[in-house]
N, C-alpha and C positions, 0 to 999 in steps of 0.2 A: 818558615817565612818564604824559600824561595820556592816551593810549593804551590804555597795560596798565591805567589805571585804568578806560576806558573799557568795555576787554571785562570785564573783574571785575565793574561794573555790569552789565553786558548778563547778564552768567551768573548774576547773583543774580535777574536779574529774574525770566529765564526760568525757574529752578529755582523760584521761588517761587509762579509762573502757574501752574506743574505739580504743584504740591505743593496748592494752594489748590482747585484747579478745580472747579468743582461744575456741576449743571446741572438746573437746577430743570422738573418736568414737572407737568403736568396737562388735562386737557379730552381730546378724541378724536383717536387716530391712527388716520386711514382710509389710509394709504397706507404699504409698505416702511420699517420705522425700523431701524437700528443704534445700538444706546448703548455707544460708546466707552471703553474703558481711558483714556484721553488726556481724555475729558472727565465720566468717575467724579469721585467719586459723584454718583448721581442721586438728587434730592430729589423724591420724590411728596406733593408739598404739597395738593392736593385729586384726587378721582375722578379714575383715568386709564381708558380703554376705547380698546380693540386692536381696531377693526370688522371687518367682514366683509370675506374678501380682502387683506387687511395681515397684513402677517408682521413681529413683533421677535425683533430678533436681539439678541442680549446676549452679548456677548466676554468670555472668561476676566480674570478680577479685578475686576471691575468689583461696585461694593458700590450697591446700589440704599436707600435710606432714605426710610423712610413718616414724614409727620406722625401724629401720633395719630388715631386710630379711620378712617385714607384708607387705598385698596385700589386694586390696578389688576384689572380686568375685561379678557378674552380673551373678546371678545364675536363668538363663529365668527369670527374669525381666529385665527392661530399664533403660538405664543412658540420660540421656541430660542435655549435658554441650556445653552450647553454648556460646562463649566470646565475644568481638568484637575486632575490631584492638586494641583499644586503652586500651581495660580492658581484657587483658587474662586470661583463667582461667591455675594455676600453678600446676603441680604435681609432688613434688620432695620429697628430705629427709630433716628427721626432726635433721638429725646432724650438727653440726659447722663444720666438716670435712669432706664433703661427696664426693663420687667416685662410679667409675662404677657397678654397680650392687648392691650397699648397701641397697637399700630398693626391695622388688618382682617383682609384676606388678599389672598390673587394667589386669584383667581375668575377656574377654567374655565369658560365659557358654551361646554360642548360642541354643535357642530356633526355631525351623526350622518354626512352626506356627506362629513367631512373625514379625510380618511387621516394620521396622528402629527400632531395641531393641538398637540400640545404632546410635545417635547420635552427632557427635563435632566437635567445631567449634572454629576456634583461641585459640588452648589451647596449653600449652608446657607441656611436659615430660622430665625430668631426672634423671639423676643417675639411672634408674631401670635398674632391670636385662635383665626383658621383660617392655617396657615401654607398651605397650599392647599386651596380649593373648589373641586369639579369637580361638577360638575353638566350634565344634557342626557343624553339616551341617545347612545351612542357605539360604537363600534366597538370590539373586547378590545383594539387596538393605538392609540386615537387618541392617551392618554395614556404614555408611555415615559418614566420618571425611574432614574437608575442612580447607584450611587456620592454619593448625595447624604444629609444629616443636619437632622433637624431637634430644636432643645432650647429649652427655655425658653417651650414656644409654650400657649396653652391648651386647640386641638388641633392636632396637626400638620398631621394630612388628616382631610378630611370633606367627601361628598359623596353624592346619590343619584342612582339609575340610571345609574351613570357607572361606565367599567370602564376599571382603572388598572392599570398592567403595572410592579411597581417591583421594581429587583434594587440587591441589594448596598448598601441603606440604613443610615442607623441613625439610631433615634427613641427619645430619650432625654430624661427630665427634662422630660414634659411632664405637662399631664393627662389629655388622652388620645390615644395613638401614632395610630391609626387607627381612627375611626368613620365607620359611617353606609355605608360604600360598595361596591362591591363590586368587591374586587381580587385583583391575584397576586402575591403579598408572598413573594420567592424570594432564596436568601443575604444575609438582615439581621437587623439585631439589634433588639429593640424592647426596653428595659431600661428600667427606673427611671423610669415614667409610672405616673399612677391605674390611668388602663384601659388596657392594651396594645394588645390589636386589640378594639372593639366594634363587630362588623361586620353586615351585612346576608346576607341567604341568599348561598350560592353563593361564598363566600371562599377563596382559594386561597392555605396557607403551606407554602412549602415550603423544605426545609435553614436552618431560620431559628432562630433563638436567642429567645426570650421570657423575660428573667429580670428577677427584681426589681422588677416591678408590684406595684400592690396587688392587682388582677385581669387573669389574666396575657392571658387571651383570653374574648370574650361574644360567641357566636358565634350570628346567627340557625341557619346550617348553612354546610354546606360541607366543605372537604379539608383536614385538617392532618396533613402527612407529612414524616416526618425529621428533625425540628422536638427541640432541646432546649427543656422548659417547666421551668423551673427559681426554684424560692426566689422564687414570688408568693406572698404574704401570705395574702389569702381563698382563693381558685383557683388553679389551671395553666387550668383551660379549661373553660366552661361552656357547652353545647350545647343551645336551646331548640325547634329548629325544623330545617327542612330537610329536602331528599327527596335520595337518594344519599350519605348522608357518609360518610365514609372519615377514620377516627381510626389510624392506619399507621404504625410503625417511628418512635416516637417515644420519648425519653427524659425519662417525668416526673419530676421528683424534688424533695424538699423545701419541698414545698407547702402552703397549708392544708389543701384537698381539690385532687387531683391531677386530675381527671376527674368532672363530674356531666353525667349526660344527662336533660334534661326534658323530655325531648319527639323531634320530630322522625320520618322512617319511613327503612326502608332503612340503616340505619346499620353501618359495617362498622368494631369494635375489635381491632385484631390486630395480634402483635407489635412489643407496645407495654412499655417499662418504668417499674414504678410503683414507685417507693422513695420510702421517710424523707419522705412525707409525713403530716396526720396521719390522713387517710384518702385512699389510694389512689383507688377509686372508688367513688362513691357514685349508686346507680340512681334514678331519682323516676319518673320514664314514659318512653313510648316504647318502640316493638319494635327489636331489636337481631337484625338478619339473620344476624351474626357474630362473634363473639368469642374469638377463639383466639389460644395461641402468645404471651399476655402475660405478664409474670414477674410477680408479685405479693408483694411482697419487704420485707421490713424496714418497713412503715410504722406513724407512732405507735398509733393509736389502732384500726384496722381496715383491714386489705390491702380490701377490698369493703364493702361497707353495702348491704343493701337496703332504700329507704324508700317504694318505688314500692307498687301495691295490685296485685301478682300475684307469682308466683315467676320466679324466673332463674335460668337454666342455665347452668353456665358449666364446660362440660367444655373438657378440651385447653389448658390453661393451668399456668404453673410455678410454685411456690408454694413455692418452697427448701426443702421438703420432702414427702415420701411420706406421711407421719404426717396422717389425718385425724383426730385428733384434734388434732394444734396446727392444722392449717387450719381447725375450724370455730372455735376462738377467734379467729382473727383475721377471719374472715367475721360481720358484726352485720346484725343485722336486727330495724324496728320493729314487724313481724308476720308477711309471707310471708317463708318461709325462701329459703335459697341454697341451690344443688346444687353441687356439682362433681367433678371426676375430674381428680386432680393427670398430669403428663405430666413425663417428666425433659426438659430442656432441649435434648436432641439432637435430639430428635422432630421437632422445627419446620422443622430443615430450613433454620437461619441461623446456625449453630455458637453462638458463646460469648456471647448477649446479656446474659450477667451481666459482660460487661465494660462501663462505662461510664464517659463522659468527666467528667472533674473538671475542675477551673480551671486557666487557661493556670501554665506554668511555662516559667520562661525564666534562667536560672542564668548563661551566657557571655553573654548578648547574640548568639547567632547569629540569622544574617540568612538569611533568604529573599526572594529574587528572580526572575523578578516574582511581584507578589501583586496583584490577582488574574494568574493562567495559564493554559494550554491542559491541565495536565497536564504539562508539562515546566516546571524548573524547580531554581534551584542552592540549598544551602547553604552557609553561607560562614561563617568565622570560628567553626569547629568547631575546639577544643584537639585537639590528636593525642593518638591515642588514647583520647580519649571516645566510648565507646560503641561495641556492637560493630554495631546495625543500624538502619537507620531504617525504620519505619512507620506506613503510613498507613488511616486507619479512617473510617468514617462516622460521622455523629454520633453512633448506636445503638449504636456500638462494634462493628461488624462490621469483621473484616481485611480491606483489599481489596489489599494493597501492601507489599510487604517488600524492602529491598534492603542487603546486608551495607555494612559502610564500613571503609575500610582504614585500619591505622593511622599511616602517615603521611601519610596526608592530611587538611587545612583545610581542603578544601571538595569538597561533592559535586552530581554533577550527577543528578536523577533521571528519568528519562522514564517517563510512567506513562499507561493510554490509559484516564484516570477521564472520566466522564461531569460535565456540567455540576454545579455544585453544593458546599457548605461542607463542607469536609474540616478532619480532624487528624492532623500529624503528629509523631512521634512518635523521641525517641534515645532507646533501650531496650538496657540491659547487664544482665544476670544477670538476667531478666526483669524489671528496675524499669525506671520508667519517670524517666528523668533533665532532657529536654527535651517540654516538650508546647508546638503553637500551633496556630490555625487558619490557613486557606488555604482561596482561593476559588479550584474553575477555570471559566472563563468559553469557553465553545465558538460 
């Protein structure tokens, strides 16, 4: 008896060593650290800095907690925090009452010599002020973060002259997703922040989802391609600068103004859809190299505005109708006029860009697996008989994928040789569309 009493003791102990553990840090790691699952979480009670040559590693589930207004610094050394889906690694505050900005940030001190000085993977940020600062010139590859979320933060990322490679994120609920820096923001969501991206010249979004900002993108210049801008408040997207951009096969919709460009040179608008917001786009300056092949459709108050101090052409464009006379109602202008020459929609040379994506619907609970994929990939837990095919489309709503499904079968396998990037697919019978979701493939 006092035995089994004995190990009964021993096993509360140990369960409760482990359940307890913490492990308080701060001052300088100049040398190789690991912070252990076994000895989470980690309390950063004053300034921590990662020196030159030192590499942290940080193991899946492991929850890192800042005191108020303390930061860790990657001072030219490397951090690698890699999670998985199922084991995030956490980086938030270490109070009962925590809020926007209450603990610093994890501050890049980019090293330009250093080849991926930082990278993460399936990790969450909140409460920071900056959930990450990267700062230093750097290399387009030093920074690599994937699969990772940041909410609640004041801003998620902010940094200069630092070039950040992020896939498959999602920045939500802060005040602002991404400023200041200049990055490649590719399959993620940036929803429900102030500013969504206010970025620096030279920003790369692409297959990315921006919905429910106040301002959905502030862009010095840059590429935004593939991209739904969707139900931001003031903007979709506001262009002030920049040499080369490329505004590309994107789906604006439901905006305040869907598009203003003020500024910038070189600038390429095309094959772009501009709906149901309450002006489409609206001109103020800048020369526009290209403008074709955009629908300009349904929106409240005026499909185009021109407010700039010259005229704009804007032939080769689809305007839901032939009739110019409904098009020059919908074109406004506060003194040079607009031109244009409507085009029917085949013209473009991209079939049906009047189809576009709505909000996910999900009816059975069918599953896909995995997500993200290569392009191959099952559904599962389809009723027999639902639907007679499934397809798959780009954000733009261009078909790239169709494949019949039989009816007695629950699950299908699809093999499809899609290129990197956020897809929708699609269970479609009598041409309705009964199941929509996204899916990322990742090559």
């Amino acid at each position: 008896m006092k035995r089994y009493l004995l190990l009964n003791l021993i096993a509360i102990l140990l369960f409760s060593s482990k359940s307890f553990a913490q492990t308080f840090i701060s001052g300088n790691i100049a040398t190789d650290s690991t912070w252990t699952l076994a000895a989470s979480p980690y309390i950063i009670t004053d300034t921590t800095r990662i020196l030159t040559g030192a590499t942290l590693t940080i193991e899946p589930g492991v929850t890192v907690k800042f005191a108020n207004g303390k930061y860790i610094e990657i001072y030219h050394g490397k951090i690698d925090a890699v999670g998985t889906a199922s084991d995030s690694i956490i980086f938030t505050s270490n109070s009962l009452t925590p809020y926007s900005g209450i603990w610093d940030q994890v501050h890049l001190n980019l090293d330009l010599n250093v080849h991926v000085c930082c990278h993460m993977a399936y990790c969450k940020f909140m409460y920071a002020r900056y959930g990450l600062y990267a700062d230093g010139n750097s290399s387009i590859d030093s920074v690599v973060i994937e699969n990772s979320t940041w909410q609640n933060c004041t801003t998620a990322i902010y940094g200069g002259d630092a070039n950040c490679m992020l896939d498959s994120c999602d920045l939500h609920n802060n005040g602002t997703g991404v400023g200041g820096m200049w990055v490649k923001l590719t399959n993620s969501t940036i929803s429900h922040n102030g500013n969504g991206v206010d970025g620096a010249p030279d920003n790369v979004l692409d297959h990315c989802i921006v919905r429910a900002n106040q301002i959905g993108i502030n862009y010095g210049g840059g590429n935004i391609t593939y991209c739904i801008i969707d139900s931001n408040t003031v903007n979709g997207i506001y262009f002030a600068s920049g040499y080369s951009n490329f505004i590309e096969n994107n789906n604006i919709r439901n905006n305040g103004i869907g598009l203003i460009l003020h500024g910038g040179t070189n600038t390429h608008i095309n094959n772009n859809i501009f709906e149901y917001n309450s002006i489409g786009f609206r001109y103020e300056m800048g020369p526009i190299s290209s403008i074709q092949c955009n629908k300009f459709c349904n929106n409240n108050s005026y499909d185009v505005y021109n407010d700039g101090s010259g005229n704009i052409n804007l032939p080769g464009n689809y305007w839901c109708t032939s009739d110019s006379s409904l098009i020059s109602h919908r074109v406004g202008t506060s003194y040079y006029p607009v031109t244009y020459m409507p085009v029917d929609i085949g013209s473009c040379g991209y079939g049906l860009l009047t189809s576009t994506i709505e909000s996910e619907q999900d009816v059975f609970g069918i599953n896909i697996y995995p997500n993200p994929n290569n392009g191959d990939f099952i559904l599962s837990n389809i009723p027999v008989g639902y639907g007679e095919f499934v397809r798959i489309s780009e954000l733009t709503g261009r078909i790239v994928f169709e494949q019949k499904l039989a009816d007695s079968k629950t699950e299908v396998k699809i093999q499809s040789d899609l290129n990197s990037g956020l897809y929708i697919w699609e269970i479609v019978c009598d041409n309705k569309v009964l199941n929509r979701r996204k899916f990322v493939v990742q090559k």
